[in-house]
C-alpha positions, 0 to 999 in steps of 0.5 A: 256414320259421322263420329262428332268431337260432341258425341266423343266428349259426351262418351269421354265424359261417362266413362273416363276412357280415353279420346280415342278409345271412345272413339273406337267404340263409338266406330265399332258401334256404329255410333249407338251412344249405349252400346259404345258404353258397354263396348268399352266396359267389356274391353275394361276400358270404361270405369263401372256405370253403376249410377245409372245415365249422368246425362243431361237434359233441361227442365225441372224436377219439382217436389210437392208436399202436403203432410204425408202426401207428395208429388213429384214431377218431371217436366222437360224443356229443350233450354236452359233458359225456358227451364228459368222462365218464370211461365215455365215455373209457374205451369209445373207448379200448378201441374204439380198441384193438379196431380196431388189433387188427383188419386193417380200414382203415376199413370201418365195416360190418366194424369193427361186427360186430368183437369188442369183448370177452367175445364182445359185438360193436363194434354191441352195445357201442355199444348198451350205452354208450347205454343205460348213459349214457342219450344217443345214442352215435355210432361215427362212423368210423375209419382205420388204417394198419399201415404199413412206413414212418414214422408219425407222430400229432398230437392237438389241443386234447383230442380237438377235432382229429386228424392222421396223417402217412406219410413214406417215407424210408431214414431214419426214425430221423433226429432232423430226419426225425422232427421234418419229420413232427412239423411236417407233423402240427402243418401239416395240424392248422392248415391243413387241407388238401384234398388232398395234390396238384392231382393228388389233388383231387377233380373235383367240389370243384375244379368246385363252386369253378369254379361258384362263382366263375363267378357270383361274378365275374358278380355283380360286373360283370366282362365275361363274355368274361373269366370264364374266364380269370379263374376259371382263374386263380382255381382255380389259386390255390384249388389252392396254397392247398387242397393240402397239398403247395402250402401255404405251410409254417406255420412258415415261410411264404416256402416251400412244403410240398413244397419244406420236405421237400425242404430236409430231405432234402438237410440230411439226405442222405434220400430223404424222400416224403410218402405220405398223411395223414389229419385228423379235425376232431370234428363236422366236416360236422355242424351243432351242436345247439344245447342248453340248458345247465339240460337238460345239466345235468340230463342229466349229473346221471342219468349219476352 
């Protein structure tokens, strides 16, 4: 396996562990990106990865809102310079409409076969838009919510991160209800939580972490009659810092989330719950290509 400079920047860069320990794990493991990542967490080498995959990919994220009903869509392209491309922008808008018309959530096998438009399928479109930009375009997924509660979005950095919030509350129009939602939004964008609760944590991510950490503190020598104790007590800091409704509150971090809501349901006199959210980092779980810029060049050039 040919170990790249790339591939050990890339590693470098998600874990802040040395060149040539990255390196060695990526050597170890047969260069397998994921598995080089927990290689070096388990030898305490690489810091936490508890905000999922950083790693990039191009395209956009695109929110569409219409009261309280609103989707969100990845759409994914293989350069920065088509994900600009005015064809390119205007096709995830109209898509974004197309499946805020439907009555889906996120079945992306029914989103397909949807009517984009002039009888021409989301599948068939999508194949249009490849042929016409000549790269690959990915409709990559979607969620839609068409909710009798409080809605509120949130788009960052042009696209690179979107985030849908759901309050349920008897006051939806009050101004600090809706700006609470606003700085949920603005909240899970910086965060990136989990999970909603330690209720809502998925089994096997909590025990991948359990797994983790067990050969992470053997590795640095603590007795193993202690382990599990200290693990649990790991795990439980791994849960206040994973789930959103634990969260130190980003603008105030002396408080948690929950109690943050809280707070502003007694100012309010409001019954304020939140319900669910949802968060698109673009790429996110996608390892980057690493492109040469003279071909996007090139490549932008066929596009006008």
């Amino acid at each position: 396996m040919n170990i790249t400079s790339a591939l050990i920047k890339e590693l470098r860069e998600k874990t802040n562990a040395g060149v040539m320990d990255c390196k060695k794990a990526l050597e170890a493991t047969n260069g397998d990106f994921q598995a080089a990542v927990e290689w070096l967490r388990k030898k305490g080498l690489a810091s936490a990865a508890k905000k999922a995959d950083r790693l990039a990919s191009e395209g956009v994220v695109l929110i569409l809102k219409e009261g309280n009903s609103a989707t969100m869509v990845e759409v994914n392209s293989e350069t920065d310079f088509v994900a600009k491309n005015e064809i390119f922008k205007s096709f995830v808008e109209n898509l974004a409409r197309c499946l805020n018309r439907s009555n889906l959530y996120n079945q992306m096998d029914q989103a397909l076969t949807l009517s984009f438009s002039n009888g021409v399928t989301v599948e068939q479109a999508v194949k249009e838009i490849i042929a016409k930009i000549g790269e690959n375009i990915v409709f990559r997924r979607f969620v839609r919510w068409n909710s009798p509660h409080l809605v509120e979005t949130y788009l960052h950095g042009d696209g690179k991160i979107g985030v849908m919030v759901e309050l349920q509350t008897d006051q939806p129009d009050h101004q600090d209800v809706r700006m609470l939602a606003k700085d949920l939004c603005l909240h899970i964008a910086a965060m990136n939580p989990l999970a909603l609760s330690a209720s809502d944590m998925p089994s096997h991510l909590v025990e991948k972490e359990r797994e983790i950490l067990r050969a992470k503190n053997l590795e640095q020598g603590k007795k193993p009659e202690m382990i599990e104790k200290i693990v649990e007590g790991q795990i439980r800091k791994f849960l206040s810092e994973s789930c959103l409704l634990e969260q130190a509150f980003v603008k105030n971090p002396d408080i948690k989330v929950a109690a943050h809501i809280q707070n502003v349901a007694q100012k309010c006199n409001a019954s304020i719950t939140l319900t669910r959210y949802q968060r698109f980092e673009l790429g996110e779980g996608l390892e980057k290509k690493v492109n040469n810029f003279a071909q996007e060049v090139a490549q932008q050039a066929k596009i006008h």
